[in-house]
C-alpha positions in Angstrom: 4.3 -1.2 7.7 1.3 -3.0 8.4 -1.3 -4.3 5.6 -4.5 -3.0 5.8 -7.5 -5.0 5.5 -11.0 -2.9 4.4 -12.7 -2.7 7.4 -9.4 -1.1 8.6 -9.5 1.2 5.2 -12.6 2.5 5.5 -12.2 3.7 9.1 -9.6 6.3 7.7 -9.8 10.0 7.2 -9.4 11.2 3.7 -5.7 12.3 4.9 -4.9 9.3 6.2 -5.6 7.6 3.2 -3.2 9.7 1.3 -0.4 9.1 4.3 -0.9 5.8 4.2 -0.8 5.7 0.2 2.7 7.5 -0.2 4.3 5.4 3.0 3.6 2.4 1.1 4.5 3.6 -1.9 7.6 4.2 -1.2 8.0 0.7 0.7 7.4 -0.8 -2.7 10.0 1.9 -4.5 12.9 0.4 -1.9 11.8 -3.6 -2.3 11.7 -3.1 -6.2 15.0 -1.2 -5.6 16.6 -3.8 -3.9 15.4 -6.7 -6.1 16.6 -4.4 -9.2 20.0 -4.0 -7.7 20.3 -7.9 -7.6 19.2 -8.1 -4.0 16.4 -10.5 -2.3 14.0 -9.5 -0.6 13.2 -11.2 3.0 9.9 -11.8 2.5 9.1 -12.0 -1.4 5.1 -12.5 -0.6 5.6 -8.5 1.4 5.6 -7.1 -2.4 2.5 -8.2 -2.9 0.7 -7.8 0.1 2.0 -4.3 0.1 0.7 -3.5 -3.9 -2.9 -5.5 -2.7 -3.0 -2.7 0.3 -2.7 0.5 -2.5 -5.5 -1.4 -4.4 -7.8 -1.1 -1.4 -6.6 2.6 -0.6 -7.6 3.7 -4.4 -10.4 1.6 -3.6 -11.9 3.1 -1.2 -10.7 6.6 -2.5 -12.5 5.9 -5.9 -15.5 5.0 -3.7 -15.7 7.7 -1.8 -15.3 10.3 -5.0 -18.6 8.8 -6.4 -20.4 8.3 -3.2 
């Protein structure tokens, strides 16, 4: 999946958001899976990028709630 920066974020429907929300949710679900299980990850620095990305998706949702 590719991280989103906020120009990117804020040219997305109100849908989109929400896709783009649960697909990288559930990206984070299978790395913390796989570190949980005893696993590595191939890219440790992906976890974070990927958790920074859902901080600008609520960001921008919380935004445009109040807007």
């Amino acid at each position: 999946m590719a991280i989103l920066r906020a120009r990117d974020v804020q040219q997305l429907s109100e849908i989109e958001l929400q896709e783009q929300m649960q697909k990288l949710r559930m990206e984070l679900v299978q790395h913390y899976g796989k570190v949980s299980a005893g696993g590595a990850t191939e890219n440790p620095g992906h976890i974070s990028e990927i958790r920074r990305t859902i901080a600008r998706l609520m960001t921008e949702q919380n935004r445009r709630r109040n807007v």
